[in-house]
C-alpha positions as CSV (number, residue, x, y, z in Angstrom):
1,X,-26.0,-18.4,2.7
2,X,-25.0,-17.6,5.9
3,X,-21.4,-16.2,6.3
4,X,-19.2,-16.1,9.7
5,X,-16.5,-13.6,10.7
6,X,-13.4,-13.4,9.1
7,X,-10.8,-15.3,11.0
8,X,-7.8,-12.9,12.5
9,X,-5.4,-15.5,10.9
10,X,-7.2,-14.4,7.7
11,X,-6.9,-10.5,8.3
12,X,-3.1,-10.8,9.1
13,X,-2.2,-12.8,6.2
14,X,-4.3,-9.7,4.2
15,X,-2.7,-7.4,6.1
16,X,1.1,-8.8,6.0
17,X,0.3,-8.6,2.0
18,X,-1.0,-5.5,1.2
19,X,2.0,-3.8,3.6
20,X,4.5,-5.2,0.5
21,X,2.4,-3.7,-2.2
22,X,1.8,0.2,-3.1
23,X,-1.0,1.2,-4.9
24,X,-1.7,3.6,-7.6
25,X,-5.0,4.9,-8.5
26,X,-5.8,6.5,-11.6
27,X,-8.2,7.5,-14.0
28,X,-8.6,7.9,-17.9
29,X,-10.8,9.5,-20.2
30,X,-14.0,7.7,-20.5
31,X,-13.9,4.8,-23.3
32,X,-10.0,4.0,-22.6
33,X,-11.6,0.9,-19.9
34,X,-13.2,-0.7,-23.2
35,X,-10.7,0.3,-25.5
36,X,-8.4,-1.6,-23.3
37,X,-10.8,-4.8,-22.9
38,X,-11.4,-4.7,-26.8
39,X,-7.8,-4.9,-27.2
40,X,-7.6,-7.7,-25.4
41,X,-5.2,-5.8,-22.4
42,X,-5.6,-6.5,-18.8
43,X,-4.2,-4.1,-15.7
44,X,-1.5,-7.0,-15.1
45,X,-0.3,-5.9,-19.2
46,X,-0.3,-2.0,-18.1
47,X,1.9,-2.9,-15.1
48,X,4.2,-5.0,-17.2
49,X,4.6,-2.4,-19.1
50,X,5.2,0.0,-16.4
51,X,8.1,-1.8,-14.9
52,X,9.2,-2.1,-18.4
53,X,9.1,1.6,-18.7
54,X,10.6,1.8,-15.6
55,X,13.3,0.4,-16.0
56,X,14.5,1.7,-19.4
57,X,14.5,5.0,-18.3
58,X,16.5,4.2,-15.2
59,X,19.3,2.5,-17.5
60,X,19.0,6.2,-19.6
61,X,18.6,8.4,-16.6
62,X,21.1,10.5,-18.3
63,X,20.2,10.3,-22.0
64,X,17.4,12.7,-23.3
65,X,14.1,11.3,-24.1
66,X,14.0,11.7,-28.0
C-alpha cells in the first residue's frame, strides 16, 4: 500500500490538539503493565483516578493526610 503525505490541514488539527493536552511519562516496576491488564484497568482508569485524587486533595489542601 502506497501511502501519500500527510496533509497540512491534518498536522494543524494534530498540532491545535496536542497544544491543549500535557503529558506525563512514567514508569513502574516491571510486571505492574500486566498486573494492570489482568485487572482489567486501562490508562484512561489511572487518569480517572488521578483527577479523582486530584481533586480531593485540593478540597483538603489544609487537612493532613491520615
Amino acid at each position: 500500500m502506497i501511502m501519500g503525505k500527510t496533509p497540512e490541514y491534518t498536522k494543524r488539527a494534530i498540532e491545535n490538539y496536542r497544544a491543549k493536552k500535557e503529558y506525563i511519562q512514567f514508569s513502574v516496576d516491571k510486571g505492574i503493565k500486566e498486573r494492570m491488564k489482568n485487572a482489567g484497568l486501562s490508562t484512561a482508569d489511572i487518569r480517572a483516578w488521578l483527577l479523582d485524587e486530584l481533586e480531593k486533595r485540593e478540597n483538603n489542601a489544609g487537612e493532613l493526610p491520615f
